[in-house]
N, C-alpha and C positions, 0 to 999 in steps of 0.2 A: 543522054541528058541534054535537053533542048537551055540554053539562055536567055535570059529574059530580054524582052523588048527594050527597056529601056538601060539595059547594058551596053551596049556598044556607043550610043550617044555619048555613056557619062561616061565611059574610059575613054572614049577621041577627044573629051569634054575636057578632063583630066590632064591627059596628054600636053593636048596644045594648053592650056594654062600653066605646066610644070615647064612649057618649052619657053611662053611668055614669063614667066615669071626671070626665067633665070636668063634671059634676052635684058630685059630689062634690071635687073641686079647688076650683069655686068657691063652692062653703058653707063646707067644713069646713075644707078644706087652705090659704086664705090666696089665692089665686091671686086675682088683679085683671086687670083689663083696661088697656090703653095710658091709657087717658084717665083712669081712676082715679088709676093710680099718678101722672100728670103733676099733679093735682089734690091728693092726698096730700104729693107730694114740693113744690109751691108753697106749700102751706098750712107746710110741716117747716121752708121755707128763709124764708120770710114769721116766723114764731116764732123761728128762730134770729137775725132779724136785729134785730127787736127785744127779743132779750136781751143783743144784742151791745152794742146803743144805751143804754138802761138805767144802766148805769156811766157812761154820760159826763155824762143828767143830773143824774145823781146828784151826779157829779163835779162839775160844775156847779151844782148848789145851795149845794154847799159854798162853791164861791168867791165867792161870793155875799154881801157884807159885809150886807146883810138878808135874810138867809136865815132867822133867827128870828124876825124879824117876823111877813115872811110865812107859816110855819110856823104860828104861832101866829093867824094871820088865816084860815088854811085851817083849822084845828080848830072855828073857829067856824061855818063854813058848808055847805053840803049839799057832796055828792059832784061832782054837774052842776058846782056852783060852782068848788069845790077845782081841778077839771082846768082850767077858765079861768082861775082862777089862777096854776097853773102854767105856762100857755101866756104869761101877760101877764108873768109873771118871765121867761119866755126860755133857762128851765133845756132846756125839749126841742127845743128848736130848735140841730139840730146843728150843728155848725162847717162853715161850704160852704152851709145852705141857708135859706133864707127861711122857712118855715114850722113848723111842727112838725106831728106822726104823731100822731093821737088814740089809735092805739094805743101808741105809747113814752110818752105821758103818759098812760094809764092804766096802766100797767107801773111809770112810774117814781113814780107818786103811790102805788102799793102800797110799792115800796120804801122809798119816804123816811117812809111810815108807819110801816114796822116800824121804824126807825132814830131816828125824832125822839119 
């Protein structure tokens, strides 16, 4: 069985358009791959959930009858220091868990900065 003439054109034709097409989807047009987007969408839900958390230590500084001291003991010391401080007041240490997230205490020592 011989193939036609103008077969081999339009499958090379084919070809490089399926090769351009998906060249340019993944530069220009936004297009990711399964494992990006799983990485992207961890890192989205990791960020939401320490903005979620944020307000409560927040909320939790407040009730905190030496919340001004301490306040005023973190203005005095480095950065490093400050989130140890926060950690040893117990403002980031959510309700349910033992420890606190270095990252909701770097979140929430931004916050109570802008605030106090």
């Amino acid at each position: 069985m011989k193939a036609p003439v103008w077969l081999k054109p339009a499958v090379l034709g084919a070809a490089a358009g399926a090769i351009a097409l998906a060249f340019v989807g993944f530069t220009w047009g936004g297009w990711v791959t399964a494992g990006t987007a799983t990485k992207l969408a961890s890192e989205q839900g990791r960020t939401d959930v320490i903005a979620a958390l944020v307000p409560i230590c927040v909320e939790q500084s407040k009730q905190d009858p030496l919340a001004y001291q301490m306040l005023a003991q973190m203005k005095d010391v480095n950065s490093y220091q400050r989130n140890d401080l926060l950690i040893a007041a117990g403002w980031a240490t959510m309700p349910g868990s033992t420890d606190p997230d270095r990252n909701v205490v770097k979140a929430c020592m931004d916050q109570l900065a802008t605030q106090f």
